[in-house]
N, C-alpha and C positions, 0 to 999 in steps of 0.2 A: 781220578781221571787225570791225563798226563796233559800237560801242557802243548800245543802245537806248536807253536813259535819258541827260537829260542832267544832266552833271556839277552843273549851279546848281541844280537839284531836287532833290537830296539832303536828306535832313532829318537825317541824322546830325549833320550840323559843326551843327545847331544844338537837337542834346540837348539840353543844359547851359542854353540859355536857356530852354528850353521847361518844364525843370526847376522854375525858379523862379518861373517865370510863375504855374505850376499851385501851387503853392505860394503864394503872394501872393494868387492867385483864392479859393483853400481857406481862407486866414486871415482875408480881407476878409468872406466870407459866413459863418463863425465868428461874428466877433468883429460884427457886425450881426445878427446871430441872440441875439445873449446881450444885446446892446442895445436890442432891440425891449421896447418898453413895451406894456403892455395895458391899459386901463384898464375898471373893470366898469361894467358896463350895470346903471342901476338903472331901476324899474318908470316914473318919472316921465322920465328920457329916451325909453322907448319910446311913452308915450302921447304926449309932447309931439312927438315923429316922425311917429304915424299920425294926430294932428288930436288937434283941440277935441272929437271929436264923441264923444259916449259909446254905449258899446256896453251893450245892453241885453237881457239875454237871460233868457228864460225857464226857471227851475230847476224843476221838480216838485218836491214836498215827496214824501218816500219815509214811509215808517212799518217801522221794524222791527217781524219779526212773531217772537215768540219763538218756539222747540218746544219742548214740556215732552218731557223726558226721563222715560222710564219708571222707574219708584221701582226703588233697585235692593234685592237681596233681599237680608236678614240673614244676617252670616256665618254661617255653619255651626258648632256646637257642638264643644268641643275632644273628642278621642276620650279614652278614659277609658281610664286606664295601671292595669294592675290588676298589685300587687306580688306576686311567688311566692315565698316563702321554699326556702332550700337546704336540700335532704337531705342531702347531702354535706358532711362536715366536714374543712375544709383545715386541716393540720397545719401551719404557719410553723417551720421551723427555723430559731434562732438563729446569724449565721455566730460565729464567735467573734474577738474584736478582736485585730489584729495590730500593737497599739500595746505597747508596752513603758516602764513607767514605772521610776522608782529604787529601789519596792519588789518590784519582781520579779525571780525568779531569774534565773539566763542559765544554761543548761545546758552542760554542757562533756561533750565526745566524745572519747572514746579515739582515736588513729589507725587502730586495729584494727579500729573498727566504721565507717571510713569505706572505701567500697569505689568505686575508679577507674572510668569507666563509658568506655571509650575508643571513639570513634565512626570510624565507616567514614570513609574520603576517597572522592569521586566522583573516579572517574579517568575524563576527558576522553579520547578515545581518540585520534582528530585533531584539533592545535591547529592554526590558520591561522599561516604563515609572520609575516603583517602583526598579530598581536599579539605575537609574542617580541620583547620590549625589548632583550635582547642578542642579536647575531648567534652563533652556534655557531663555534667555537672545536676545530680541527682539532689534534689532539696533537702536540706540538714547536709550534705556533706562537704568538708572543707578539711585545708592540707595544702602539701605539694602533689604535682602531678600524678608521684605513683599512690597516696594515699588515696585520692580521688580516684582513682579509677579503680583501688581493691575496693573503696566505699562501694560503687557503681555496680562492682561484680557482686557483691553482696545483697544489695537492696535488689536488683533484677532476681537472683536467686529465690531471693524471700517470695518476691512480687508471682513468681513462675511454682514457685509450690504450695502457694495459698491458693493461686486462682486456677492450678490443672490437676489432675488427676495423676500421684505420683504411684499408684497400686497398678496405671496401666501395663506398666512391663510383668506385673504376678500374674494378670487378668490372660496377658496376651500368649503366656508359658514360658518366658523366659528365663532365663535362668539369673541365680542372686548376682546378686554385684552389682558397683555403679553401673549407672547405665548415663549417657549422654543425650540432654535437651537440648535442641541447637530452636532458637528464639529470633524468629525475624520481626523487627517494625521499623515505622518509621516516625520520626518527630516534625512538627509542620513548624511555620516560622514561629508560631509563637512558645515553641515548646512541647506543645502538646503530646502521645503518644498517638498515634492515629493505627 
């Protein structure tokens, strides 16, 4: 199959020149742009352009005609505030000052007339897993953090294939291989599992 184009018409093999071209054209009309000078037209160039001859034209004399604005009216009179005395007499209680200077007593209390005032604790009833700062802590195990927590994965493991049934995925037709138990609980303040 012949080619349609010919090979010398290409204009790729001359990118690069075309490049710089446009580039050289771009800075030449710049750089003559910012060198163009203007110089201002004052009234005496353009008369001496259009001639000797004077133009003469006829202005009308105008007259401003004033309006008299209508007078405007006197403010209005201030309303008159007429004073009520109070029937009612307010009694001001003194607070009394809780400054203490060097001539005043300081009382002193027995321990027997101080009485303990012990306040409820709000017990939280589910705390979210992702606030407990330490991870829980499975009886017998001890370490650092990551041994304690493979201890934990391990002792739940035990605890979840003693006490469930692990033949249910053969039972249900499932096919061999691990199969994954996902185990929810939760532990109450004292520990416990609940």
């Amino acid at each position: 199959m012949e080619t349609k184009k010919n090979p010398n018409a290409r204009l790729e093999n001359y990118s690069k020149l075309f490049l710089q071209l446009g580039l050289v054209l771009a800075l030449t009309i710049v750089y003559f742009s910012l060198e163009h000078k203007v110089y201002d037209r004052s009234i005496d160039n353009l008369i001496s352009t259009i001639g000797e001859e004077e133009i003469i034209e006829d202005i009308p004399i105008t007259e401003r005609i004033e309006i008299e604005k209508p007078p405007t009216p006197p403010p209005s009179a201030p309303e008159v505030i007429e004073v009520v005395e109070d029937v009612a007499e307010i009694e001001e209680t003194m607070m009394k000052s809780t400054e203490i200077d060097q001539n005043d007593a300081v009382e002193t209390v027995k321990i027997d007339q101080v009485v303990e005032v012990v306040e409820e604790e709000l017990i939280v009833e589910d705390v979210p897993f992702a606030i407990i700062e330490d991870a829980p802590i499975f009886p017998g195990c001890k370490g650092n953090k990551s041994q304690i927590k493979k201890c934990l994965q391990e002792k739940i493991m035990k605890h979840v294939s003693k006490n469930f049934d692990t033949n249910l995925s053969q039972e249900l037709g499932l096919t061999a291989g691990k199969k994954r138990v996902i185990v929810l609980f939760s532990i109450d303040r004292n520990g416990k599992v609940t």
